[in-house]
Structures are given as C-alpha cells and as structure tokens.
mmCIF file of the C-alpha atoms, coordinates in Angstrom:
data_MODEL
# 
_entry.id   MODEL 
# 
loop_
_atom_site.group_PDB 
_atom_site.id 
_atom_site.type_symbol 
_atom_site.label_atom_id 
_atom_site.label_alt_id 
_atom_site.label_comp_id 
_atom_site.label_asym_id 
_atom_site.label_entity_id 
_atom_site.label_seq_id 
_atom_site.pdbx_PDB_ins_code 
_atom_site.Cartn_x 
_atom_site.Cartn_y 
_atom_site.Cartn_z 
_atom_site.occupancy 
_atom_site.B_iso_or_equiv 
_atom_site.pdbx_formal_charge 
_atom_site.auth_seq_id 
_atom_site.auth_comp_id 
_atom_site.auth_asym_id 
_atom_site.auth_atom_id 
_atom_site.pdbx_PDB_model_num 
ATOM 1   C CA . UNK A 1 1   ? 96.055  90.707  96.979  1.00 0.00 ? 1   UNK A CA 1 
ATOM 2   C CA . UNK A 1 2   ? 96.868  91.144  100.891 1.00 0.00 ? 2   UNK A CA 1 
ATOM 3   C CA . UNK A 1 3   ? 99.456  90.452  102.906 1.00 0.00 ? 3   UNK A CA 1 
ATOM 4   C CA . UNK A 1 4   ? 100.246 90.308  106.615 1.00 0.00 ? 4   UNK A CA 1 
ATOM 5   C CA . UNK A 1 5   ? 103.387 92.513  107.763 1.00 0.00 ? 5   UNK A CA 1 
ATOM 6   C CA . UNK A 1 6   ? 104.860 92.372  110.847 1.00 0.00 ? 6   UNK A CA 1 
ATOM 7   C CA . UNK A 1 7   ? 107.074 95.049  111.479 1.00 0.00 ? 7   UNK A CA 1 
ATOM 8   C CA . UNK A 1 8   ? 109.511 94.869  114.529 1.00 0.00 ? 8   UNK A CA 1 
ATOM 9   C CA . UNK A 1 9   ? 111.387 97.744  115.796 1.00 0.00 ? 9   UNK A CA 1 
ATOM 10  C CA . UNK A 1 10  ? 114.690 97.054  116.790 1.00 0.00 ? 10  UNK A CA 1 
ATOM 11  C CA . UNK A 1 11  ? 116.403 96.602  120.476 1.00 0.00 ? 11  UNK A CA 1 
ATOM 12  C CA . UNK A 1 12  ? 117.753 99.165  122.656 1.00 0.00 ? 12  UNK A CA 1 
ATOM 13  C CA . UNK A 1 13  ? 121.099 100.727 121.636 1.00 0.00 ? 13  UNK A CA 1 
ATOM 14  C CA . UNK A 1 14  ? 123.333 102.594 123.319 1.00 0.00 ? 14  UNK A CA 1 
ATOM 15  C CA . UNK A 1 15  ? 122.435 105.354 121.387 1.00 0.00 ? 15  UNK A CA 1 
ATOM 16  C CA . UNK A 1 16  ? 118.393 105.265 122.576 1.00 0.00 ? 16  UNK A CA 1 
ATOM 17  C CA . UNK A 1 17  ? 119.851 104.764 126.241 1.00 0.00 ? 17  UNK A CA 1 
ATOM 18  C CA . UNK A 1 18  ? 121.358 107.646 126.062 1.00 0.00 ? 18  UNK A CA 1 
ATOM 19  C CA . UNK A 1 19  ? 118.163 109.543 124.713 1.00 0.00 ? 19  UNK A CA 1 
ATOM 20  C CA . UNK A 1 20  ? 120.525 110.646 121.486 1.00 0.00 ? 20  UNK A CA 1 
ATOM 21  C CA . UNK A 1 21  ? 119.705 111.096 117.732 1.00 0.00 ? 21  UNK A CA 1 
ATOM 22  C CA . UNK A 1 22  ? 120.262 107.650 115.931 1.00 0.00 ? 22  UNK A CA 1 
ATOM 23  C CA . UNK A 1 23  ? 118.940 107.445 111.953 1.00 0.00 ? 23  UNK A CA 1 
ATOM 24  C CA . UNK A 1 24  ? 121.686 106.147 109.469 1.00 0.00 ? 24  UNK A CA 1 
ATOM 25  C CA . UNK A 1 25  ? 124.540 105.945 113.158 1.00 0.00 ? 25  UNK A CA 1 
ATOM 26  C CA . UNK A 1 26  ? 125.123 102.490 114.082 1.00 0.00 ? 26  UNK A CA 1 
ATOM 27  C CA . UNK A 1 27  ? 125.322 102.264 117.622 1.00 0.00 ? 27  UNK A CA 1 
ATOM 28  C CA . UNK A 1 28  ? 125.575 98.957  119.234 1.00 0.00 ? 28  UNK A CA 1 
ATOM 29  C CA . UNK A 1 29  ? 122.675 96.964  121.106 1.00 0.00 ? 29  UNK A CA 1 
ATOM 30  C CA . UNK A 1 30  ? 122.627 96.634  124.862 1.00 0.00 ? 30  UNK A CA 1 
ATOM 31  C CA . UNK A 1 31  ? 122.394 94.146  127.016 1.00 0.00 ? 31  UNK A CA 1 
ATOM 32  C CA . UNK A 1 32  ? 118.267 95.088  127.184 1.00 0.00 ? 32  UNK A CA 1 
ATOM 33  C CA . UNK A 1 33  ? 118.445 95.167  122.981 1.00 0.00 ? 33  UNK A CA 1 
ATOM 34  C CA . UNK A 1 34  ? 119.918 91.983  122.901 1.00 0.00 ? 34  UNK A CA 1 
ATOM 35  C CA . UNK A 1 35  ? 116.831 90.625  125.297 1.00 0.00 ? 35  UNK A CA 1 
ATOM 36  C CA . UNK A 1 36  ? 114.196 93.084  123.437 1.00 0.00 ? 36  UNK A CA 1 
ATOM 37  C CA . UNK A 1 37  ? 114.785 90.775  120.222 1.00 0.00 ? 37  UNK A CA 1 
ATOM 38  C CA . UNK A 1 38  ? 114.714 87.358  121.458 1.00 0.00 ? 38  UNK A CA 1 
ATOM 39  C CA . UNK A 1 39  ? 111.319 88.466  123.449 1.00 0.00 ? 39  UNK A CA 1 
ATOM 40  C CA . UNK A 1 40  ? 110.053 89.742  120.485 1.00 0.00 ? 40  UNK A CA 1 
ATOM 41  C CA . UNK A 1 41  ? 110.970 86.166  118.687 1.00 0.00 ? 41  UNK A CA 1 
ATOM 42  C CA . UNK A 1 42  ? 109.140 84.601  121.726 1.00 0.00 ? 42  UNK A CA 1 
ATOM 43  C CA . UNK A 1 43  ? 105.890 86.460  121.121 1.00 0.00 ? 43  UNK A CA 1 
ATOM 44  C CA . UNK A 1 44  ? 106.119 85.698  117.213 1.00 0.00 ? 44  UNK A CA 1 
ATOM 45  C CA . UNK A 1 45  ? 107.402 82.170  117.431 1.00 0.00 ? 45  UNK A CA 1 
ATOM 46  C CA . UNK A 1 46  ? 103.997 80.821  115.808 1.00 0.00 ? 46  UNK A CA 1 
ATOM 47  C CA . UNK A 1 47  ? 104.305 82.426  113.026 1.00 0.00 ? 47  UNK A CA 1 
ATOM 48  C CA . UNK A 1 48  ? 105.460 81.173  109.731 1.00 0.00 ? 48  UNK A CA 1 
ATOM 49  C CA . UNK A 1 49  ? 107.086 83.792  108.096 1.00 0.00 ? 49  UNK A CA 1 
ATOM 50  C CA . UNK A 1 50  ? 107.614 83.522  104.322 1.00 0.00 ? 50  UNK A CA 1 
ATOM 51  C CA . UNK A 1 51  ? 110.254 86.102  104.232 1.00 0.00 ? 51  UNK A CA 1 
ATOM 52  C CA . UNK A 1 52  ? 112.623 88.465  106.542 1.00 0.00 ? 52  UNK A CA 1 
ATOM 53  C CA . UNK A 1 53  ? 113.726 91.661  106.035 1.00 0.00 ? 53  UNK A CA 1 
ATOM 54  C CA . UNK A 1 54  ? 115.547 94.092  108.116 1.00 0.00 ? 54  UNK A CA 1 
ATOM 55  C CA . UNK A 1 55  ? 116.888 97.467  106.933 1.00 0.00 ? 55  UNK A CA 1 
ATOM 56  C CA . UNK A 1 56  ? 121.084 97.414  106.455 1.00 0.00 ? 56  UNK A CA 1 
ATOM 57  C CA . UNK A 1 57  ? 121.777 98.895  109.641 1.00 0.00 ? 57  UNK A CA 1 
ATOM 58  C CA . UNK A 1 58  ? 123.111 96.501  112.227 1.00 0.00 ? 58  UNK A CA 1 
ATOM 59  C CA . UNK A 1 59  ? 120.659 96.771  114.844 1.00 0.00 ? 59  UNK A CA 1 
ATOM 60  C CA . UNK A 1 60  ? 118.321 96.198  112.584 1.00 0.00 ? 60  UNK A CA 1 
ATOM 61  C CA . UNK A 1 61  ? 119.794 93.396  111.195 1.00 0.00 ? 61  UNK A CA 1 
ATOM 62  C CA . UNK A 1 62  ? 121.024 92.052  114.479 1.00 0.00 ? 62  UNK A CA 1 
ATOM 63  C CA . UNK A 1 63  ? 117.043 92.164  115.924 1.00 0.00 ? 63  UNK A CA 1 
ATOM 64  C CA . UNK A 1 64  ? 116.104 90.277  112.625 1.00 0.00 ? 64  UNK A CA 1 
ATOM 65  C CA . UNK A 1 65  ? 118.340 87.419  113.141 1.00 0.00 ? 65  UNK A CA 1 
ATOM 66  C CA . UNK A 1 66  ? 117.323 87.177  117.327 1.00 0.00 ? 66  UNK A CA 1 
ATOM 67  C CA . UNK A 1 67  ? 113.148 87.424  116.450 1.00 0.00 ? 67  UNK A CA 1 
ATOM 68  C CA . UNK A 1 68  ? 114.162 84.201  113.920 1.00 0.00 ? 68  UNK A CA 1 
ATOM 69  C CA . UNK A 1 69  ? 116.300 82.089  115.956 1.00 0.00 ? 69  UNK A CA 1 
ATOM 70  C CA . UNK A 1 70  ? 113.273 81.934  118.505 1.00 0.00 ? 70  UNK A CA 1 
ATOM 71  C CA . UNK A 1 71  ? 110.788 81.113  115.824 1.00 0.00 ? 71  UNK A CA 1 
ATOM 72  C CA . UNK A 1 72  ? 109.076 77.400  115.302 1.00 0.00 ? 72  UNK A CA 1 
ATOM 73  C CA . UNK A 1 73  ? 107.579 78.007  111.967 1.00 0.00 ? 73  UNK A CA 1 
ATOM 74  C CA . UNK A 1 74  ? 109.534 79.475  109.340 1.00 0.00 ? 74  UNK A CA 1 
ATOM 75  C CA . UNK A 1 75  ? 111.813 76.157  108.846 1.00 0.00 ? 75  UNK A CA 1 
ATOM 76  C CA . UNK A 1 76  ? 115.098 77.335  107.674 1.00 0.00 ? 76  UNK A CA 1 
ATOM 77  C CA . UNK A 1 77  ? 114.754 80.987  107.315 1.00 0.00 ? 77  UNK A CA 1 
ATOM 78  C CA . UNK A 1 78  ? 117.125 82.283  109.913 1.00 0.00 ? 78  UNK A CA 1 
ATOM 79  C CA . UNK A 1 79  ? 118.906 85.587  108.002 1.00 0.00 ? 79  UNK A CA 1 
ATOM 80  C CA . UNK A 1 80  ? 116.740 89.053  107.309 1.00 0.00 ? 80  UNK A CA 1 
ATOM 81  C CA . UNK A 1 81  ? 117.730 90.446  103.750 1.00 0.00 ? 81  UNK A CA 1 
ATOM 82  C CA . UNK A 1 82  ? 118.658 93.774  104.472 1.00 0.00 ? 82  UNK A CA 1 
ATOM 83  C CA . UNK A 1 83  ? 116.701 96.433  102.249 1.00 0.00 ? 83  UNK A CA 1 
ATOM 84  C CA . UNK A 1 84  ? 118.244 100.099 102.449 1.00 0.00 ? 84  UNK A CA 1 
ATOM 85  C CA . UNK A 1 85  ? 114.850 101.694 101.633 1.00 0.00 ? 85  UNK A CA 1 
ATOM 86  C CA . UNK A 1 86  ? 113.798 100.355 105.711 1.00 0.00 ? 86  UNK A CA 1 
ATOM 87  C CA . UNK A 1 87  ? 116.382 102.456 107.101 1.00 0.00 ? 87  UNK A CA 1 
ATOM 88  C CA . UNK A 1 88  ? 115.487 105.084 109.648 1.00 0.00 ? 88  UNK A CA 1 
ATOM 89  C CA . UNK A 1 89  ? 115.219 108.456 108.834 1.00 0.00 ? 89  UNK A CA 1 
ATOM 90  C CA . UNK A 1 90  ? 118.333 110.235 108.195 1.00 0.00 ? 90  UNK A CA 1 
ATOM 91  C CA . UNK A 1 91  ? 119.131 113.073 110.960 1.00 0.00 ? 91  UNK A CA 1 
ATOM 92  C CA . UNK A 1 92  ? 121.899 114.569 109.229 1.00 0.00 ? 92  UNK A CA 1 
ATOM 93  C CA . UNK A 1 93  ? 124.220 117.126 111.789 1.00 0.00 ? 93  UNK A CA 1 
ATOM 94  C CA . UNK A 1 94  ? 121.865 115.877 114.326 1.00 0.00 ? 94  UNK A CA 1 
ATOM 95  C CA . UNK A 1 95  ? 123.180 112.466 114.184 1.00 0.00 ? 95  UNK A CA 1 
ATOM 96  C CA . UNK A 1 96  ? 124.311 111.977 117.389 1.00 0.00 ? 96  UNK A CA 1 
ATOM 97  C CA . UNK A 1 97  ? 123.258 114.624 119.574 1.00 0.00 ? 97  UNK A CA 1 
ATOM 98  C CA . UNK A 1 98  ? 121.012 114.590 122.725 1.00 0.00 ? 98  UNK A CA 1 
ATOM 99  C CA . UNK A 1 99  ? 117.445 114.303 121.838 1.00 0.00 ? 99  UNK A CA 1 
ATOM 100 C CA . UNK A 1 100 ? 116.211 117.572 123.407 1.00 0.00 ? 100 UNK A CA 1 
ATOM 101 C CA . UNK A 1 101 ? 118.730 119.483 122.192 1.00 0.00 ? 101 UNK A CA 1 
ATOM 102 C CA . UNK A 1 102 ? 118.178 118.777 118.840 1.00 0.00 ? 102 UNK A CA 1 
ATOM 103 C CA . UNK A 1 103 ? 114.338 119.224 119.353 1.00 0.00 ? 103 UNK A CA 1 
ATOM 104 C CA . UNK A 1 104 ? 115.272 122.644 120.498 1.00 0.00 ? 104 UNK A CA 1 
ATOM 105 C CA . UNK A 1 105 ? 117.703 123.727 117.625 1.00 0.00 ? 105 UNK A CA 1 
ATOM 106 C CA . UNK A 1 106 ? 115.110 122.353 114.950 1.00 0.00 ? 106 UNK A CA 1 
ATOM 107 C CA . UNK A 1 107 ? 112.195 124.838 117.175 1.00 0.00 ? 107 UNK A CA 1 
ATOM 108 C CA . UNK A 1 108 ? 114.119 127.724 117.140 1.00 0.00 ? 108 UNK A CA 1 
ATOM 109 C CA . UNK A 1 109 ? 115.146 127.490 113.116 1.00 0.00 ? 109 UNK A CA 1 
ATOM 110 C CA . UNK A 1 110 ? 111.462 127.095 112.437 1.00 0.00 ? 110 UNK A CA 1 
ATOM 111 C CA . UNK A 1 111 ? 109.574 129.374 114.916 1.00 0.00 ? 111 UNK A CA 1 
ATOM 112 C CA . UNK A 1 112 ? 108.057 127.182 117.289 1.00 0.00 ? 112 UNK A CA 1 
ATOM 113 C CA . UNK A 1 113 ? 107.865 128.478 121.023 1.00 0.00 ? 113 UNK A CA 1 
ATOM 114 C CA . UNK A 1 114 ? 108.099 126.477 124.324 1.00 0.00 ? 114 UNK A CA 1 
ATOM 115 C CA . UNK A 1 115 ? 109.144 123.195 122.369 1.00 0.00 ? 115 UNK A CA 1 
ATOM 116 C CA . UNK A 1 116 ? 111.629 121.259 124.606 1.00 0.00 ? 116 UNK A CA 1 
ATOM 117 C CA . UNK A 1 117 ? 111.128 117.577 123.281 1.00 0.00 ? 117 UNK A CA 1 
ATOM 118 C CA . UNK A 1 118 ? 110.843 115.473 119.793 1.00 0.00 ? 118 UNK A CA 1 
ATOM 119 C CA . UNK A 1 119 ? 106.991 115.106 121.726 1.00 0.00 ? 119 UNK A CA 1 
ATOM 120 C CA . UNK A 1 120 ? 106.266 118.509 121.375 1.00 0.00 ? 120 UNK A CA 1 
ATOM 121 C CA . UNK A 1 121 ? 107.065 118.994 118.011 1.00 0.00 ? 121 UNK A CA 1 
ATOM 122 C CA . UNK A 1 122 ? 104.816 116.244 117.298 1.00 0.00 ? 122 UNK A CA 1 
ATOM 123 C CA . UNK A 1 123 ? 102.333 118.364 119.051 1.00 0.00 ? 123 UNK A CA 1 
ATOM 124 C CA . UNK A 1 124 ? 102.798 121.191 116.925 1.00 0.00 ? 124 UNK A CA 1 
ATOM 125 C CA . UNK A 1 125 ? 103.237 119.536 113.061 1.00 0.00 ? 125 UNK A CA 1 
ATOM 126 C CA . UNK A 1 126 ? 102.837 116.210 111.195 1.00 0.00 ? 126 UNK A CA 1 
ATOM 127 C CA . UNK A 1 127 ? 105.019 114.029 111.062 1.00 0.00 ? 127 UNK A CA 1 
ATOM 128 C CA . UNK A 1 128 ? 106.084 115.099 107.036 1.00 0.00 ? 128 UNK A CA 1 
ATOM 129 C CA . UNK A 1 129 ? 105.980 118.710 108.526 1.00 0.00 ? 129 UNK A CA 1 
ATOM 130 C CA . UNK A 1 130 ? 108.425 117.060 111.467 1.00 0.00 ? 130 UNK A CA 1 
ATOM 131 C CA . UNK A 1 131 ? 110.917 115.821 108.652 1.00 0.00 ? 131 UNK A CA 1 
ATOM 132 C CA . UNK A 1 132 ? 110.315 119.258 106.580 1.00 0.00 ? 132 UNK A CA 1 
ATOM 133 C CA . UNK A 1 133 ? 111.583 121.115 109.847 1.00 0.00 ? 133 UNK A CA 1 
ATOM 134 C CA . UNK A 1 134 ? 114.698 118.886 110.766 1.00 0.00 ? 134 UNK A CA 1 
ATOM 135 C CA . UNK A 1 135 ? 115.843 119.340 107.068 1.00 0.00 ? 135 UNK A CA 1 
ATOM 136 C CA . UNK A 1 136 ? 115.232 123.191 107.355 1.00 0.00 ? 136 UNK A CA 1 
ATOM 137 C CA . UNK A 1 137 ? 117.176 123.191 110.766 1.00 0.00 ? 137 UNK A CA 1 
ATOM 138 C CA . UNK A 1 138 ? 119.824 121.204 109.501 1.00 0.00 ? 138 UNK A CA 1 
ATOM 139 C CA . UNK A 1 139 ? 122.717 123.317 108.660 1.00 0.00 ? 139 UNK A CA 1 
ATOM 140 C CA . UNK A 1 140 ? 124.467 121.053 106.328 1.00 0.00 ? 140 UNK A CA 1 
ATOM 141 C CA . UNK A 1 141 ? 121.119 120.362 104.645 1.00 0.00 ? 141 UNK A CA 1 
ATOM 142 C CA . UNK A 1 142 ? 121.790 116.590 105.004 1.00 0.00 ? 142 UNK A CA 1 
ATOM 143 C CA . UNK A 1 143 ? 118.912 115.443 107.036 1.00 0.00 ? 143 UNK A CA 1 
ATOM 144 C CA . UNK A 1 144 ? 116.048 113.771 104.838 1.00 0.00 ? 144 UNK A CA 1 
ATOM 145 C CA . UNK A 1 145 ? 112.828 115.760 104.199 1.00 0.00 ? 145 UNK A CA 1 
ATOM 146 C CA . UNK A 1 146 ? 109.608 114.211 103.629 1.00 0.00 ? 146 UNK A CA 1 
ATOM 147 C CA . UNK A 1 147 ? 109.665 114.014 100.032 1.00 0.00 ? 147 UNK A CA 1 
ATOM 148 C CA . UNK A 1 148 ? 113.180 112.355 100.282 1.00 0.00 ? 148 UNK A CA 1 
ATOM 149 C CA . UNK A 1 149 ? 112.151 109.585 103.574 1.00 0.00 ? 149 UNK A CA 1 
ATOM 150 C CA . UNK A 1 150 ? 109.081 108.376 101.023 1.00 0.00 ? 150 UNK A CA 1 
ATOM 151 C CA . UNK A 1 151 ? 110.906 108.147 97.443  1.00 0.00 ? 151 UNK A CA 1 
ATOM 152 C CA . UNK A 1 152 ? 113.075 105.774 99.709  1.00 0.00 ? 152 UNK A CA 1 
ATOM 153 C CA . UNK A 1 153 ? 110.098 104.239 101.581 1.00 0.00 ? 153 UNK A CA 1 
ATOM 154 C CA . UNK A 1 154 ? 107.854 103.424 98.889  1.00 0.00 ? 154 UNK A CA 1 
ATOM 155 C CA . UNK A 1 155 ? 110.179 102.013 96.615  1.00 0.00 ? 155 UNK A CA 1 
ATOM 156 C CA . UNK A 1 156 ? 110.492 99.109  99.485  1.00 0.00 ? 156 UNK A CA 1 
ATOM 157 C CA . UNK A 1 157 ? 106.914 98.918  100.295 1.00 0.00 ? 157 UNK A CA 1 
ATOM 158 C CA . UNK A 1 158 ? 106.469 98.416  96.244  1.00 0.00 ? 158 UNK A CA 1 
ATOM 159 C CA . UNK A 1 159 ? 109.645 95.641  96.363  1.00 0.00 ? 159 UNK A CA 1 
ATOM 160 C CA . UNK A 1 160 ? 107.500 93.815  98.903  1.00 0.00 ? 160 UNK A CA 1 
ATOM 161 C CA . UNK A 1 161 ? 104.270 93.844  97.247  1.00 0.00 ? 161 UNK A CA 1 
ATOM 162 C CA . UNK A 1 162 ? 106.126 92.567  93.965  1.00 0.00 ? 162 UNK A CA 1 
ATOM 163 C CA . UNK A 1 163 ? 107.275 89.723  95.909  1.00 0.00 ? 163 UNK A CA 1 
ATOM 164 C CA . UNK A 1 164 ? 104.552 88.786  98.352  1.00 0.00 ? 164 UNK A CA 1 
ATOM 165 C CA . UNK A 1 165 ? 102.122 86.499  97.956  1.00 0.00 ? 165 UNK A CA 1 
ATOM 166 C CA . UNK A 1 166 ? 98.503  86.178  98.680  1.00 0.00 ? 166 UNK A CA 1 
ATOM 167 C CA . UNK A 1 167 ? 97.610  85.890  102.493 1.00 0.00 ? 167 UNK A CA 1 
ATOM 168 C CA . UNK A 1 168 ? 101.675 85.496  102.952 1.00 0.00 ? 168 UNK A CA 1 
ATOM 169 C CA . UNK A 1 169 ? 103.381 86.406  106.643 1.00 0.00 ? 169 UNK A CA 1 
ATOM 170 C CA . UNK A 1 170 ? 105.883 88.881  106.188 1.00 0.00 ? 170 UNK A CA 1 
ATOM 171 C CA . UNK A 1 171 ? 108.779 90.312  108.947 1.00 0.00 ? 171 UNK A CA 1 
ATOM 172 C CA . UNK A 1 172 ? 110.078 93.763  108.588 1.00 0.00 ? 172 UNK A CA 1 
ATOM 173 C CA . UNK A 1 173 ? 112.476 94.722  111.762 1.00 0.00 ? 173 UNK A CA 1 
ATOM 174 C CA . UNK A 1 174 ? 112.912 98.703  111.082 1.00 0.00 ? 174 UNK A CA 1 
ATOM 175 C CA . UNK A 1 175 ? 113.017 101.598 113.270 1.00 0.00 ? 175 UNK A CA 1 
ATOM 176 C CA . UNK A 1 176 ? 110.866 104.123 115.695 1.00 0.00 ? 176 UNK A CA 1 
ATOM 177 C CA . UNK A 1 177 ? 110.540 106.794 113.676 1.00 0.00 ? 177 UNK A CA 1 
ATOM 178 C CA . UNK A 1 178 ? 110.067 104.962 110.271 1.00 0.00 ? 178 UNK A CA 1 
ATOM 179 C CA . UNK A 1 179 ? 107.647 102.808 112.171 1.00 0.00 ? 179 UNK A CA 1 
ATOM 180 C CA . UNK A 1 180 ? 105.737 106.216 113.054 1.00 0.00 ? 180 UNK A CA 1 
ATOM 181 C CA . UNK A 1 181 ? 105.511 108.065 109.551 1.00 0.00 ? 181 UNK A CA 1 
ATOM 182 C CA . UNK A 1 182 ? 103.887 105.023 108.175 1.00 0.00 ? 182 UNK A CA 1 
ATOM 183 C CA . UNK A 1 183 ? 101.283 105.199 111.292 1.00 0.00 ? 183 UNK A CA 1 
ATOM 184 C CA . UNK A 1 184 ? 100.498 108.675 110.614 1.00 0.00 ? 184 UNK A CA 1 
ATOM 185 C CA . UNK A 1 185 ? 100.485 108.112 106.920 1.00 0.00 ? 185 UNK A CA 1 
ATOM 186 C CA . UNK A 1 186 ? 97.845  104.978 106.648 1.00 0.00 ? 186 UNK A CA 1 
ATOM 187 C CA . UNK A 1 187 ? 96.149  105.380 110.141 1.00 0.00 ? 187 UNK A CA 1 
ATOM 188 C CA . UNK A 1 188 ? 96.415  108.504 112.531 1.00 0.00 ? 188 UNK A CA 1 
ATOM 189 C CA . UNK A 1 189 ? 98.675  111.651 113.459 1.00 0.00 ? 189 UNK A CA 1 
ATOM 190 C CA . UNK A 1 190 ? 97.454  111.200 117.002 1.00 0.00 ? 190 UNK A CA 1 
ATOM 191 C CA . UNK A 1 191 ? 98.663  107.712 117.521 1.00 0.00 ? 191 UNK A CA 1 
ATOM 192 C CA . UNK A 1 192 ? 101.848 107.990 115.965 1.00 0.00 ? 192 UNK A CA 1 
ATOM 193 C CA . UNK A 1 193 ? 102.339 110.461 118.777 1.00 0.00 ? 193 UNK A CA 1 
ATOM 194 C CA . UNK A 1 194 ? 102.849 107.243 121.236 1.00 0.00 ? 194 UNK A CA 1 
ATOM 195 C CA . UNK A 1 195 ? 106.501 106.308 120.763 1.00 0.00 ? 195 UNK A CA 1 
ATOM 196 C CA . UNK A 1 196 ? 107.230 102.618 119.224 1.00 0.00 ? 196 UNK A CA 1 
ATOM 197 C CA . UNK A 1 197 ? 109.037 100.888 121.874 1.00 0.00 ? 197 UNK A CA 1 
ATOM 198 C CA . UNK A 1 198 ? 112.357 98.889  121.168 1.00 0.00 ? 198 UNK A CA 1 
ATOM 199 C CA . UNK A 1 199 ? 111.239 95.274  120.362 1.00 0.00 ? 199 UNK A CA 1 
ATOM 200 C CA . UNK A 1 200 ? 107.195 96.541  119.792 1.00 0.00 ? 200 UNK A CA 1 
ATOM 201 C CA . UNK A 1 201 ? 105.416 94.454  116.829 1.00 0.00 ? 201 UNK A CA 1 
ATOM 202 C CA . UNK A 1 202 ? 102.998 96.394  114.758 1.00 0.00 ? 202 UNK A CA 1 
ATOM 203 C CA . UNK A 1 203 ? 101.565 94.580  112.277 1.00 0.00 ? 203 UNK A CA 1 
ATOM 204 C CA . UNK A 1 204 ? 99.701  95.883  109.134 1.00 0.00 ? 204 UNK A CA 1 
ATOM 205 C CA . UNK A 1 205 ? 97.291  94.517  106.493 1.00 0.00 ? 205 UNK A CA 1 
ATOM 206 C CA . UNK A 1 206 ? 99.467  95.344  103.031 1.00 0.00 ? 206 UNK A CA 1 
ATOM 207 C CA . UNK A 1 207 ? 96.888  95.921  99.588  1.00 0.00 ? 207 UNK A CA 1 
ATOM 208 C CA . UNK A 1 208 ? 98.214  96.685  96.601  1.00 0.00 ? 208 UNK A CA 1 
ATOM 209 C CA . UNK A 1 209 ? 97.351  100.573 97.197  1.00 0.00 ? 209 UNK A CA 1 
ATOM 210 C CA . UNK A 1 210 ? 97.196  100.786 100.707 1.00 0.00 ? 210 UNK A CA 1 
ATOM 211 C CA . UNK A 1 211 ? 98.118  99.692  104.456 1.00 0.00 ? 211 UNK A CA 1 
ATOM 212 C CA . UNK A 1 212 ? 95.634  99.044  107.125 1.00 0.00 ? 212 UNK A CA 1 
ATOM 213 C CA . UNK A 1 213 ? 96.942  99.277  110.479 1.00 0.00 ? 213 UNK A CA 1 
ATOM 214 C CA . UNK A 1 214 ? 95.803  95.842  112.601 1.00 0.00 ? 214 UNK A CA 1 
ATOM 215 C CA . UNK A 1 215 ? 98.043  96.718  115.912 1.00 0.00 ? 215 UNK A CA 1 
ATOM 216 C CA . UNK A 1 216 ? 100.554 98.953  116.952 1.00 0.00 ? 216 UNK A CA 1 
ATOM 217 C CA . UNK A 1 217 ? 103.061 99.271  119.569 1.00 0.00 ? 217 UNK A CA 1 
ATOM 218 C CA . UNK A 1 218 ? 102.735 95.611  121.413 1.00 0.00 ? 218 UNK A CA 1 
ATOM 219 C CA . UNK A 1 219 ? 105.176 94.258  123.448 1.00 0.00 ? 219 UNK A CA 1 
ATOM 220 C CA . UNK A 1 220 ? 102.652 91.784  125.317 1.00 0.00 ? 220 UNK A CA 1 
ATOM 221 C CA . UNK A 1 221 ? 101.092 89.971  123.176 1.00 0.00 ? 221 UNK A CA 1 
ATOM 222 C CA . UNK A 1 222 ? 101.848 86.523  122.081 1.00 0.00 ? 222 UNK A CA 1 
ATOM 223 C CA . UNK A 1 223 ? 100.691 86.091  118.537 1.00 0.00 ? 223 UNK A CA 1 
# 
C-alpha cells in the first residue's frame, strides 16, 4: 500500500514576521498568510484530495480551509480535520521569543560556540539532537525532546496509514519545523537545513514502513 501526501506548511503569521518562536502559540495570519494559502490552493487545485487534515492550531487550520476553497477536484471536501499529533514542535519558555535569542540561550546551555541562529545549530547537530538541546536549555523543562515530538508524530502518521487507501491523495497543512524533522528523518540532514517556506508543498510517497520524499519546499509549481 502507498499513498500520496501532500503536506502544506502554513501562511505567514505575525509571529514568523517577526522572526519569533511559534510551536503550540497561536499567532494570527497576515495579510501575506492569508495570500500564501489561497496560492498554495491555486497550485494544488487539480488535485483530488480524498481527505484533509491540518494540525489544531489555527493557522494551520485556517491554511487548510484557503488550499480547499481554491480546489476543483475534491467535490465537497472543504474543512481539514484537525489532528493534534501535526502540531509543531513545542518550544516551551521559548514560546515567543526572538528567534536568535533563543538560538543563543539553547548554545550557551549546551556548549556550542559562535552559534547566533536556529541555522547554525542545524550546522552543528541533527535535527533530534536540535530538539534534545532546546529541551535541555529549557528551564521549565517544557519544550518537547525528540523522543516526545515522535511518540506524537508517529501516532498520526500510523492514523493516516489506517485510513488511507491505495494510490489515495492526501493533504496535511502542518508546520516548518515538523515539516523538517520528517525530511531529515526519511530523506537527508542536509536538506532539511533549507527552511520550508510559508505556503511550500512537499509531497511524500507514504508505505506502510516508510516515507519517500518526492519534492520539497515548492512554492512554484503547479501540480
């Protein structure tokens, strides 16, 4: 059994305007999320999708329902059904704060030097070493390590395979850094590297014990 999985990022937010730490936060779309999810709808309108999800967070959700509206295919499937286990990554005490500063805090606690972006740590660990460090550097101990982020994870990924059909079309709208674990998980470190952009399409062959990555990262494409 294989299906095809389309997994959306979601729009801008404030929050990613403003370069700050957004997992489990709900900041709002802006005007340029709002327009990153009906052009990702645009690019996607051929295809029928069997089902929608979206993680519960309202960008998320909000995404979902803009990439359906502008789709020809799917008949009347116009709502995402929001699955908890697509959530982003939980930050913990560094929900909120600037991007680089967090970066910083989380490089100090666990002896990295010259380390001044989310980038650089990249450069320095994988991406389960990346969640290992922001749980470490998280004072309140809050912040999801990697062991946590794929209990979550995996029990969706298995809740879609249950439910999936045969050569079925599947939309996921999710979030950057979720969208990047699963890169460096099933296809390369190296790539995952390259930030997803708000409104990207990746899209992934699903088995039923592994994922092969097909694209990543497109916002030009119309499929």
């Amino acid at each position: 059994m294989s299906f095809n999985l389309y997994l959306v990022r979601h729009g801008q937010t404030i929050f990613n305007h403003y370069e700050r730490m957004q997992g489990w936060s709900n900041a709002p779309l802006t005007d340029k999320g709002i327009s990153d999810g009906y052009a990702a709808g645009d690019r996607l309108e051929n295809i029928r999708f069997d089902a929608a999800y979206s993680s519960d967070l309202q960008r998320a959700i909000q995404t979902a329902e803009f990439v359906l509206s502008r789709n020809k295919q799917s008949g009347d499937l116009k709502e995402p059904e929001q699955l908890q286990q697509f959530r982003e990554q939980f930050f913990g005490f560094f929900e909120g704060l600037p991007s680089d500063k967090s970066s910083q805090l989380i490089a100090e606690k666990n002896g990295l030097a010259d380390v001044a972006s989310y980038a650089d740590i990249m450069a320095n660990l994988s991406q389960d070493d990346v969640m290992d460090a922001m749980h470490v550097a998280d004072p309140t101990g809050d912040a999801e390590d990697a062991q946590m982020f794929w209990a979550r994870v995996n029990k969706g990924l298995e809740m879609l395979r249950r439910n999936t059909r045969d050569g079925q079309n599947i939309l996921v709208v999710s979030h950057g850094t979720l969208i990047r674990n699963l890169v460096a998980q099933y296809a390369s470190h190296e790539l995952a590297v390259e930030k997803p952009l708000n409104g990207s399409v990746t899209i992934w062959e699903v088995t039923d014990d592994d994922l092969k990555l097909k694209v990543y990262n497109d916002t030009a494409t119309k499929w």
